[in-house]
PLY file of the C-alpha trace (Angstrom):
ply
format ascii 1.0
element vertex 525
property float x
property float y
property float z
element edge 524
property int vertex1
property int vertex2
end_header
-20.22 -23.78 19.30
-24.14 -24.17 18.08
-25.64 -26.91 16.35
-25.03 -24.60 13.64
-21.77 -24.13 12.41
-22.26 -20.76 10.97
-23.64 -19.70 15.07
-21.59 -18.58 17.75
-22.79 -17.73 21.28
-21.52 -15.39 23.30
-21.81 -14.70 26.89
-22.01 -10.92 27.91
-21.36 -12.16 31.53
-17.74 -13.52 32.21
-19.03 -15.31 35.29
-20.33 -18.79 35.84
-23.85 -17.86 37.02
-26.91 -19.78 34.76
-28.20 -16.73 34.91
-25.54 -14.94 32.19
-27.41 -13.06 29.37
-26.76 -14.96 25.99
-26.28 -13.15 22.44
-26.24 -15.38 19.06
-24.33 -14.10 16.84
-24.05 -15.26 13.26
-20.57 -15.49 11.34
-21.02 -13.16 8.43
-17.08 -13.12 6.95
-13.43 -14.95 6.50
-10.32 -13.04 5.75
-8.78 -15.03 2.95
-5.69 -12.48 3.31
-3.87 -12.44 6.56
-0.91 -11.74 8.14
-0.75 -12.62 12.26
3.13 -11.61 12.09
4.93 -8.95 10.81
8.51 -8.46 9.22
10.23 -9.42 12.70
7.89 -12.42 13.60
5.94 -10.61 15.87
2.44 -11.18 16.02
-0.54 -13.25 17.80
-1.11 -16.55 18.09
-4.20 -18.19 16.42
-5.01 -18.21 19.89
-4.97 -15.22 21.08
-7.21 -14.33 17.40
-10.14 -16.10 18.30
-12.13 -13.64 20.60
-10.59 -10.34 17.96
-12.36 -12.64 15.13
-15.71 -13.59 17.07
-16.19 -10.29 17.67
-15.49 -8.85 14.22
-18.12 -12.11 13.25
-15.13 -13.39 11.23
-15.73 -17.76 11.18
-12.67 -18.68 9.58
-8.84 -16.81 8.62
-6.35 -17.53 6.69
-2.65 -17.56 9.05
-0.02 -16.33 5.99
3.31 -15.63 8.12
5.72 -12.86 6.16
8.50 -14.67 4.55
10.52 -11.67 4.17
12.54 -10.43 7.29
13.50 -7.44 7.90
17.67 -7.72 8.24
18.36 -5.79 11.35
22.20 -5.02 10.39
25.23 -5.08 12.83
26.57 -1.64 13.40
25.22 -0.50 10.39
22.53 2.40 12.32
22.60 4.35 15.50
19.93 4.93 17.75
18.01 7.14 15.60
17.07 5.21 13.45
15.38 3.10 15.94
18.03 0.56 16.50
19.75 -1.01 19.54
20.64 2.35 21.81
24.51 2.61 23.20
24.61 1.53 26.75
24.76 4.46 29.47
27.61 5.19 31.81
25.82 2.92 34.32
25.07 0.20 32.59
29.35 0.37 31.41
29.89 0.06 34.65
28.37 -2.82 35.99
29.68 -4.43 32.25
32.81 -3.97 33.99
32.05 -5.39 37.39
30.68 -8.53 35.31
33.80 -8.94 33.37
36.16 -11.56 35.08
39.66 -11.76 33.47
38.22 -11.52 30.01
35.83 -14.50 30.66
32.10 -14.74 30.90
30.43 -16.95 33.25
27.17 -18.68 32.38
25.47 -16.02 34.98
27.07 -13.15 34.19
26.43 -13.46 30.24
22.88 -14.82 30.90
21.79 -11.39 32.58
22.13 -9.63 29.80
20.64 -11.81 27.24
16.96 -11.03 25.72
16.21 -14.78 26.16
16.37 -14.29 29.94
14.09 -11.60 30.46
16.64 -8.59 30.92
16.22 -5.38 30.08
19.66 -4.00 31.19
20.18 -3.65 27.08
17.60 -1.59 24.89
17.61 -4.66 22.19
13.61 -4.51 21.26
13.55 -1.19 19.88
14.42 -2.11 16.36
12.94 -1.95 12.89
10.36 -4.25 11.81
8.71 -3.02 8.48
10.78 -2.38 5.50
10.36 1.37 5.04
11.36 3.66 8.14
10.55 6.81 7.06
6.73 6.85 9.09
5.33 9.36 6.96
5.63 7.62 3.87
4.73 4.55 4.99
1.29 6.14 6.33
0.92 8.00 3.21
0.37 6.70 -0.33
2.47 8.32 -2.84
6.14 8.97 -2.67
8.72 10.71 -5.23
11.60 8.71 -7.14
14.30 10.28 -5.40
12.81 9.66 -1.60
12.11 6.28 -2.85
15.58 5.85 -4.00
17.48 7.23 -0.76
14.93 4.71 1.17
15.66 1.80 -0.59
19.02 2.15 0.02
18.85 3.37 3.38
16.67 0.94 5.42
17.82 -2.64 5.40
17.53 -5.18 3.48
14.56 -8.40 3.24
16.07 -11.55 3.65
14.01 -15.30 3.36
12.98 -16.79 6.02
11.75 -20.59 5.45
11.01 -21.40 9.09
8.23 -19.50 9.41
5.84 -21.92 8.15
6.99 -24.55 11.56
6.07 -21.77 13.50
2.56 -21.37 12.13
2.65 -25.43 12.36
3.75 -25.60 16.23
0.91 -22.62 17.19
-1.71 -24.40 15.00
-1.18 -27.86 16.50
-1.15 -25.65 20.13
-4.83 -24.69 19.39
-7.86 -26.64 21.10
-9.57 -28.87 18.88
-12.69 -27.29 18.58
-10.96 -23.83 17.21
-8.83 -25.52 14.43
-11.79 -25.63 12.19
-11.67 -21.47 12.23
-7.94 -21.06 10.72
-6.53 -22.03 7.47
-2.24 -21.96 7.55
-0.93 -20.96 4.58
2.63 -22.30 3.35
4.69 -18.78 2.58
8.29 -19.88 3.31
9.13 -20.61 0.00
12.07 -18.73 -2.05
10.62 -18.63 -5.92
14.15 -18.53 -7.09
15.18 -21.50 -6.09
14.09 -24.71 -8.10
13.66 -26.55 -5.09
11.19 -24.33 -3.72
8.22 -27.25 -4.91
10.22 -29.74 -2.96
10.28 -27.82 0.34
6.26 -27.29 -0.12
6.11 -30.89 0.23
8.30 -31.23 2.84
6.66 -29.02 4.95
3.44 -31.20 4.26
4.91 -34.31 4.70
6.58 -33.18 8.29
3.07 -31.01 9.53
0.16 -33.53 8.42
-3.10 -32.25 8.81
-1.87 -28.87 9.25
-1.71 -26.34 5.76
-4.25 -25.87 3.66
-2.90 -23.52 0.80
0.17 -21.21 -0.30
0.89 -17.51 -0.05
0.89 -14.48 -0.27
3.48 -15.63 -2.22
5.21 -12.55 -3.71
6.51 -11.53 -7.86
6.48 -8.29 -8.77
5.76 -6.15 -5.56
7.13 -2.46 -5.32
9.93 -1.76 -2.91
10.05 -4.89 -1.88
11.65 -6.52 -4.97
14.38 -3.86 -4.53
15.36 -5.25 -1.51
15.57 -8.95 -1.79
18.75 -10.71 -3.69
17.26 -10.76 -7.17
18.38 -14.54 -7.38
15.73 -15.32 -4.94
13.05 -13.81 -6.81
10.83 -14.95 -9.49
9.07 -13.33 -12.71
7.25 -13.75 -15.29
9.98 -14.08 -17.81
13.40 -15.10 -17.15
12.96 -16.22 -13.37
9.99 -18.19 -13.99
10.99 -21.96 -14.13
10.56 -22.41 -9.96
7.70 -20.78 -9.63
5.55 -22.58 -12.62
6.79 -25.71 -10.87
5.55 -25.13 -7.75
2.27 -23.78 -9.17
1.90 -27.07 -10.83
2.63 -28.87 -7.60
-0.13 -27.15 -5.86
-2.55 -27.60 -8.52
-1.75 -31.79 -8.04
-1.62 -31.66 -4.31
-5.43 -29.48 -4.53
-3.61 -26.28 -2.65
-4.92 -23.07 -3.45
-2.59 -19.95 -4.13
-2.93 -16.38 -2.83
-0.55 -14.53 -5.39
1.01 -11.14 -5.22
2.19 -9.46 -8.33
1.63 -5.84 -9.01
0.07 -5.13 -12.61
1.96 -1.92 -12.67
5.38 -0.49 -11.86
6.36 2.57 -10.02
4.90 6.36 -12.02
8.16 7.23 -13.41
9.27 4.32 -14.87
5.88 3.33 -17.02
7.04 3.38 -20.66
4.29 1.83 -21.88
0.07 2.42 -22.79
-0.98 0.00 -20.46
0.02 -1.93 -17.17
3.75 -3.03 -17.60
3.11 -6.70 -16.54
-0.36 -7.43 -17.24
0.10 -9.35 -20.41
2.66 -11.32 -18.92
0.73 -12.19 -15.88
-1.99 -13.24 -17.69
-0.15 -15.26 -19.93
1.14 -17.34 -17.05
-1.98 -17.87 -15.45
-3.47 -19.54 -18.90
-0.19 -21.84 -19.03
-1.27 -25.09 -19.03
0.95 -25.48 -15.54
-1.09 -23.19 -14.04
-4.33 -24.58 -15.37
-5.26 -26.74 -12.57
-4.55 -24.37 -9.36
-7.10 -22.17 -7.75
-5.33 -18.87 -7.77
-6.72 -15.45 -6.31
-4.56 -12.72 -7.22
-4.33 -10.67 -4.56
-5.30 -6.58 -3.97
-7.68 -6.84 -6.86
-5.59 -7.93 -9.60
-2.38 -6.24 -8.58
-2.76 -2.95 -7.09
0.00 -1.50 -4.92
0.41 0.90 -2.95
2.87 3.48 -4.53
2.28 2.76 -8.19
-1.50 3.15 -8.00
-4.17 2.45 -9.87
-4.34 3.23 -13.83
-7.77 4.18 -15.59
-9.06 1.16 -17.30
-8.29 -1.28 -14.15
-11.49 -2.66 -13.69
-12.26 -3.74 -17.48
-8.95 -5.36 -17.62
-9.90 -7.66 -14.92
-13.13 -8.06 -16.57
-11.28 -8.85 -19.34
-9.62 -11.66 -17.23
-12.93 -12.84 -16.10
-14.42 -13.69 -19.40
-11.72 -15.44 -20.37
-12.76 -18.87 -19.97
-8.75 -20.32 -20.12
-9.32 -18.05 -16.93
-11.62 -19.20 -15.32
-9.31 -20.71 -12.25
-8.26 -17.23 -11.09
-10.27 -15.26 -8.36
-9.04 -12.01 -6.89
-8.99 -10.69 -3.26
-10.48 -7.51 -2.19
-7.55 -6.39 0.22
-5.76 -3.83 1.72
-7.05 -0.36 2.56
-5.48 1.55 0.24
-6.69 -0.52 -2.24
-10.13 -0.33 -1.23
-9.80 3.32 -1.55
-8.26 3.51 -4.90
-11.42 1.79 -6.10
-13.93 3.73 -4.06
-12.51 7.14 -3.79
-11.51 10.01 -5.46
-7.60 10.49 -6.75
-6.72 12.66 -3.73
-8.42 10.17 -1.26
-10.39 13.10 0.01
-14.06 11.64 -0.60
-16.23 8.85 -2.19
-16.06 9.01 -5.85
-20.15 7.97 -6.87
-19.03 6.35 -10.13
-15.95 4.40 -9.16
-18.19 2.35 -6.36
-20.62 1.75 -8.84
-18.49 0.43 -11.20
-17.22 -2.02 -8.72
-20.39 -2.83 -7.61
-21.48 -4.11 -11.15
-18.14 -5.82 -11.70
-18.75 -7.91 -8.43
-22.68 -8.42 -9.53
-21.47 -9.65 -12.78
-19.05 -12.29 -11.10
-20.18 -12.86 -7.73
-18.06 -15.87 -7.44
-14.84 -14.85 -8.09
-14.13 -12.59 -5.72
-13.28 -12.75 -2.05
-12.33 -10.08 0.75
-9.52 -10.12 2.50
-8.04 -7.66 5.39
-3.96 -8.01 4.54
-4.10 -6.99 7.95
-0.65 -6.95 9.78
0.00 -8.35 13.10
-3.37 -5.80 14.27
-2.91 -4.58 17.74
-6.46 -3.82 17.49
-9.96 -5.05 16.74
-9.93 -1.45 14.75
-7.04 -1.96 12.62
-8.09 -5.61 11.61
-11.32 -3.97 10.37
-9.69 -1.17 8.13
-10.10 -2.84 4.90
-13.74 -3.92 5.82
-14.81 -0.69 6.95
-13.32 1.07 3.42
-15.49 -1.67 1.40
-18.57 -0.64 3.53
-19.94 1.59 0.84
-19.94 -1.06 -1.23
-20.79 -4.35 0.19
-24.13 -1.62 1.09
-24.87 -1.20 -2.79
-24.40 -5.19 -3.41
-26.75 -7.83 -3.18
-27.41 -9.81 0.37
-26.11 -12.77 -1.88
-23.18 -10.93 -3.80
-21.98 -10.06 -0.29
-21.89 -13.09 1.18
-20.29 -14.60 -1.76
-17.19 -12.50 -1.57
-17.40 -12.29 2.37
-17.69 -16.22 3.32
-18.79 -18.45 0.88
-16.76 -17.91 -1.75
-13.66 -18.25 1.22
-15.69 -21.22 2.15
-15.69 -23.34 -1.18
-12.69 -22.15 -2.34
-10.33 -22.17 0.59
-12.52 -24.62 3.56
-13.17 -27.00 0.87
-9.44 -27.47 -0.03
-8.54 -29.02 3.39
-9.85 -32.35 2.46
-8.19 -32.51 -0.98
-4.33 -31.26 0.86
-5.48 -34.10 3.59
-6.15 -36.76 1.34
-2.69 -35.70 -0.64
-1.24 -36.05 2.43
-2.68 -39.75 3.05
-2.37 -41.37 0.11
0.97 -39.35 -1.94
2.91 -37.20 0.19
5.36 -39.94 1.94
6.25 -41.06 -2.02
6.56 -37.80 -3.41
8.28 -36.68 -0.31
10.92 -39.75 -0.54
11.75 -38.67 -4.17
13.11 -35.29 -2.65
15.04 -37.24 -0.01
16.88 -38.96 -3.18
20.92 -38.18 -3.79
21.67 -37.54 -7.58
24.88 -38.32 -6.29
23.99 -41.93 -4.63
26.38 -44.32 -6.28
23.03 -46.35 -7.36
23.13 -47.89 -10.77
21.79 -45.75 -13.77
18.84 -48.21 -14.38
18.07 -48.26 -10.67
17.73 -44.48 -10.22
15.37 -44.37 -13.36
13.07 -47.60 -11.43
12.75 -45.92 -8.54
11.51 -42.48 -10.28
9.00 -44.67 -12.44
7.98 -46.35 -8.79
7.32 -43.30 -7.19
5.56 -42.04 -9.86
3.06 -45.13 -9.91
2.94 -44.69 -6.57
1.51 -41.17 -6.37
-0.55 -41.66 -9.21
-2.49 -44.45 -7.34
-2.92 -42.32 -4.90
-4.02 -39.75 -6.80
-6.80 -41.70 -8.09
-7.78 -43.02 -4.72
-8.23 -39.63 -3.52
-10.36 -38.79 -6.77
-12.74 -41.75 -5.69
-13.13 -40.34 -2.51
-13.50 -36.93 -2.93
-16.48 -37.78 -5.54
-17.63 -41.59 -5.78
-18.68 -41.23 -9.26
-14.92 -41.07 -10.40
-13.63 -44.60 -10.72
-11.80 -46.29 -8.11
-8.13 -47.69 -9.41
-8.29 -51.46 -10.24
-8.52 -53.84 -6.94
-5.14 -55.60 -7.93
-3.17 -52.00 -8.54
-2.14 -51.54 -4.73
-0.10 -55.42 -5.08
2.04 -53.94 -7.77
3.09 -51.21 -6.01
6.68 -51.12 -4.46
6.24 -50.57 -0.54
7.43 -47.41 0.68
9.77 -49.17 3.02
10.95 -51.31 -0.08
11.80 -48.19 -2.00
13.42 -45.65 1.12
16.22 -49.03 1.14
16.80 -49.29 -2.22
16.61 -45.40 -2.94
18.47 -43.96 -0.01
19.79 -46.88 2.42
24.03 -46.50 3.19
24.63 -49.75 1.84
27.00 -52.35 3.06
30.06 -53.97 0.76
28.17 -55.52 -2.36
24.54 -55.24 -0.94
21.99 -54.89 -3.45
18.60 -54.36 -1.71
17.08 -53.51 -5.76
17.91 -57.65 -6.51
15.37 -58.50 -3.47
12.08 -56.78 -4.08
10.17 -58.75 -6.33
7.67 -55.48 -7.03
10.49 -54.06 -7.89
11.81 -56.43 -10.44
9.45 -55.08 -13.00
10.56 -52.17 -13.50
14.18 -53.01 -13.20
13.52 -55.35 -16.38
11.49 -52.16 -18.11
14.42 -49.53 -17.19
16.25 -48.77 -20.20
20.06 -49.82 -20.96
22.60 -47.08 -19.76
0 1
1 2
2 3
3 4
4 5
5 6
6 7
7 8
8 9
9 10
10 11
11 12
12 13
13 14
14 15
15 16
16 17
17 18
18 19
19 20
20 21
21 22
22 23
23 24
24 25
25 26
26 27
27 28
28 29
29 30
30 31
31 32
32 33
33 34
34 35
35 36
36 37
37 38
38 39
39 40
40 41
41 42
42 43
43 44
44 45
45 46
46 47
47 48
48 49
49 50
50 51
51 52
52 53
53 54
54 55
55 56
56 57
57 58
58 59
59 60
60 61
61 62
62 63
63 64
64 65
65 66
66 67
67 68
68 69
69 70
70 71
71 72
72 73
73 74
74 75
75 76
76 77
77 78
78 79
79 80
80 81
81 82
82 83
83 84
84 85
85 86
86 87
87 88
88 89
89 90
90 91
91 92
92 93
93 94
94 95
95 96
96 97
97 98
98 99
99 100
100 101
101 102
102 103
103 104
104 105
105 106
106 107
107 108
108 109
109 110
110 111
111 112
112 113
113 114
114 115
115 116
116 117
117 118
118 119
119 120
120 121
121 122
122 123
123 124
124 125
125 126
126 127
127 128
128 129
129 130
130 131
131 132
132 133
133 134
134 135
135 136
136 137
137 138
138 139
139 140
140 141
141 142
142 143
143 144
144 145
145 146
146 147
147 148
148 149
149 150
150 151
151 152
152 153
153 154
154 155
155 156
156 157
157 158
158 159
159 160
160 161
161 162
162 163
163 164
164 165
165 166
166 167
167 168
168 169
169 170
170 171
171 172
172 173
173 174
174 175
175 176
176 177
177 178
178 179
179 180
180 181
181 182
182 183
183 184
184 185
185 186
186 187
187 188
188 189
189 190
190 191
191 192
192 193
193 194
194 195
195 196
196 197
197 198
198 199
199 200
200 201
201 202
202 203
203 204
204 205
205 206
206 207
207 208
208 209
209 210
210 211
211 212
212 213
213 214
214 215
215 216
216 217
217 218
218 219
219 220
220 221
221 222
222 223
223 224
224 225
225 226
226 227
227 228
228 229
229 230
230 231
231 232
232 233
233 234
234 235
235 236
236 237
237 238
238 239
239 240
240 241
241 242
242 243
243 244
244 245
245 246
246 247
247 248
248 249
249 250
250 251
251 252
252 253
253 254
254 255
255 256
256 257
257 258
258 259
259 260
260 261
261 262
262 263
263 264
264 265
265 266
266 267
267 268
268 269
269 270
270 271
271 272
272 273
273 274
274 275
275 276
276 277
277 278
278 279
279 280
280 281
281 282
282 283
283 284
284 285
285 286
286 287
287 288
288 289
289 290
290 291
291 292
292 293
293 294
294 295
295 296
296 297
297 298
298 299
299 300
300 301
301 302
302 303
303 304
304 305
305 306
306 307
307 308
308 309
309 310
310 311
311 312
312 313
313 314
314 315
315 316
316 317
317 318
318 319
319 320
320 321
321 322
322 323
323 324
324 325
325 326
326 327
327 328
328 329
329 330
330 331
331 332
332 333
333 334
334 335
335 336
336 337
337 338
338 339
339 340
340 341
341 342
342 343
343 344
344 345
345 346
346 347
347 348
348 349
349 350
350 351
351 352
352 353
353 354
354 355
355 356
356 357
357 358
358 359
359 360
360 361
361 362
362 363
363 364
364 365
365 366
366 367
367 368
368 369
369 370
370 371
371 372
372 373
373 374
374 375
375 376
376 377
377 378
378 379
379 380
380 381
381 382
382 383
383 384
384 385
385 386
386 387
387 388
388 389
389 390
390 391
391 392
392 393
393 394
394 395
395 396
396 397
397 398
398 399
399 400
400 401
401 402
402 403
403 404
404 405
405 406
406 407
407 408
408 409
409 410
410 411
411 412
412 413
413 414
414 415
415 416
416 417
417 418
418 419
419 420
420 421
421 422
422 423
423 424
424 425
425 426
426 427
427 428
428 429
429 430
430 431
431 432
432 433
433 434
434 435
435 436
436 437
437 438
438 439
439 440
440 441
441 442
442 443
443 444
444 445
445 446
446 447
447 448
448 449
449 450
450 451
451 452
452 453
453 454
454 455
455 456
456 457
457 458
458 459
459 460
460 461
461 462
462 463
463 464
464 465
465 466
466 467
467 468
468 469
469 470
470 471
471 472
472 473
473 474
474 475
475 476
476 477
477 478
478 479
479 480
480 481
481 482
482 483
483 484
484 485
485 486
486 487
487 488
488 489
489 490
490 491
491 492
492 493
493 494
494 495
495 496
496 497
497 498
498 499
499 500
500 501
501 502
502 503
503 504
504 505
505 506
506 507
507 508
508 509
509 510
510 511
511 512
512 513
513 514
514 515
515 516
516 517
517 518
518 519
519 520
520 521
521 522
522 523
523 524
């Protein structure tokens, strides 16, 4: 790297010699939306990113996994459909040499197992997107009744919560000097499940130094709600308990949120004058749970890709952007067919003149709350990682040099960069307390007064260590008194009274004097 962070040099001669010709080239973008795997976990490595992203001049990305797997079902499709193929006469055959008396041996079974490198069965040509039908999925509208006979045709999304130790295990495999350039993102959360602010900081507390925000996380999104249990899900009204939780817990721990929730439902279902869940979004954002996070809605406040844009979009989220109860949400500029909603005429034929300037003066007028994105997925190609750039050309043209380097990088930059410290200092100073109150049994056998001391412990605990992280991040915030830190009950102190097996009649609570305190302060049950 340069002296210069925002520098990188480039050598257009792969050998050794002194000699090579040099280019400086200077970072001019983030992608604060990205996905380096798709809906099977296949993808790049942060690794293998790094010379796609130099040459695109991209400093940093975001690494947001898809939490959402495509269920590849057994015996439920034929070859058509682009699952596992039926095995030929041949390959029968030498099935049948294999078999031994109705026993496999460790050989015989390994040779036909994906993990060992055969290709005897056709087991990679399967699904890995959740609509099958490639003209509709390259195309952006589709009619009820194809939509219907899709959704219940392809198969269904499922959770999957170990995608973020993935991103964890290829992030820590990275050299040093390239870390700085990628920001994980936690996505393996289920929204349904009250325990989904729990796992967040589980996955902190067991991948320090590793994540610096959450999402895309994922409400309302079209087709894609229809094919997830509806218990897993979240909304904005009856479903919403989990996910106001964990927005709370991001906005404590300092984690930003990249948030999808479409404004609009599908054509033939809108009943109403405006946007069916704009209202209700916007309601939750101004909660006073939600107060405290960063949150950048994503696709410019909620466009998808089916239920398209409505006239009026772009003074509702100027409507959002003067609020000043607001004033913590930002919005993404991603996805292609978002870009040309905004840019292009309703048949996506040509540039429409007065929807690009329109956009241009909304980003002029609020420079600082916007931020591009690529929602690129698993790219094969420098090309296809650009789409979404290349479809905003005509506008980041018309906007100021400053406008478009707000929305490009710096905005990513104070927004997103800046985070890391906050989520590392969490980490330092909270995340082993809070982390030990998810650890804790309901079910324990402890005393009643016991369980409610420990709770008040922990919560002393983090709340130092809140304020010593508030000290450090800016000195003029005071530091918590000198003789706080003595009170406290040790970590160690707490994991044996809290979650120890305990032997006949032991008491570990009677033999912490730190703890004693607040023993004599819990209340008689």
């Amino acid at each position: 790297m340069h002296k210069d962070e925002n520098i990188i040099t480039l050598s257009l001669d792969k050998s050794e010699s002194p000699h090579a010709q040099k280019l400086e080239r200077k970072f001019s973008k983030a992608d604060v939306h990205f996905h380096h795997k798709n809906y099977a976990q296949q993808g790049s490595n942060p690794q293998e990113l790094l010379e796609a992203m130099d040459y695109m001049r991209m400093q940093y990305t975001v690494l947001s996994p898809i939490p959402t797997n495509l269920l590849v079902q057994c015996g439920s499709c034929d070859a058509a459909d682009h699952q596992p193929k039926p095995l030929t006469p041949k390959q029968m055959a030498s099935l049948e040499k294999l078999w031994n008396g109705g026993v496999w041996s460790d050989v015989q079974w390994a040779e036909f197992q994906p993990g060992a490198g055969s290709t005897s069965l056709d087991i990679h040509d399967m699904p890995n997107y959740y609509i099958s039908d490639i003209k509709i999925r390259q195309g952006f509208q589709v009619d009820e009744k194809t939509y219907s006979t899709l959704i219940a045709k392809d198969g269904p999304l499922y959770y999957n919560t170990m995608v973020d130790d993935q991103t964890a295990s290829a992030y820590r495999a990275l050299k040093d000097e390239d870390k700085h350039r990628f920001d994980p993102m936690v996505t393996g959360l289920v929204l349904g499940d009250m325990r989904c602010s729990e796992m967040l900081i589980d996955k902190l507390r067991r991948n320090p130094g590793v994540f610096t925000g959450v999402g895309e996380i994922t409400v309302y999104k079209e087709w894609v709600q229809e094919k997830v249990g509806v218990t897993l899900q979240a909304d904005m009204q009856s479903r919403a308990c989990a996910l106001t939780k964990l927005m709370n817990t991001c906005g404590v721990i300092g984690m930003p949120v990249v948030l999808h929730c479409d404004v609009d439902v599908m054509p033939w279902d809108r009943k109403f004058s405006g946007p069916a869940h704009f209202d209700n979004i916007c309601s939750f954002f101004g909660s006073s749970e939600c107060k405290n996070t960063t949150i950048i809605w994503a696709h410019a406040g909620g466009l998808g890709k089916y239920s398209r844009i409505r006239d009026g979009h772009l003074d509702r989220l100027r409507q959002v952007l003067k609020d000043p109860s607001l004033s913590h949400v930002h919005f993404d500029l991603s996805w292609d067919t978002v870009a040309k909603q905004l840019t292009m005429d309703d048949k996506e034929t040509a540039a429409d003149p007065k929807k690009i300037q329109q956009l241009v003066e909304l980003l002029e007028a609020y420079p600082d709350r916007f931020l591009f994105g690529s929602d690129a997925l698993s790219p094969n190609g420098v090309e296809f990682w650009r789409g979404t750039e290349m479809a905003y050309e005509v506008v980041f043209k018309k906007l100021k040099p400053q406008t478009a380097d707000a929305i490009k990088l710096g905005n990513y930059q104070r927004l997103i960069v800046d985070a890391r410290n906050k989520v590392r200092l969490y980490e330092k100073y909270c995340v082993d307390y809070a982390g030990l109150a998810t650890d804790i049994r309901q079910d324990n056998g402890r005393p009643e007064h016991v369980k409610w001391a420990v709770r008040e412990a922990i919560k002393d605990a983090v709340a130092y260590g809140l304020a010593l992280r508030a000290h450090e991040l800016d000195a003029t915030v005071a530091a918590p008194p000198k003789d706080a830190q003595a009170h406290l009950v040790s970590l160690a102190d707490l994991r044996a009274i809290a979650t120890k097996v305990l032997m006949p009649k032991e008491e570990p609570w009677e033999k912490v004097p730190t703890f004693k305190p607040y023993l004599d302060r819990a209340p008689k049950m």
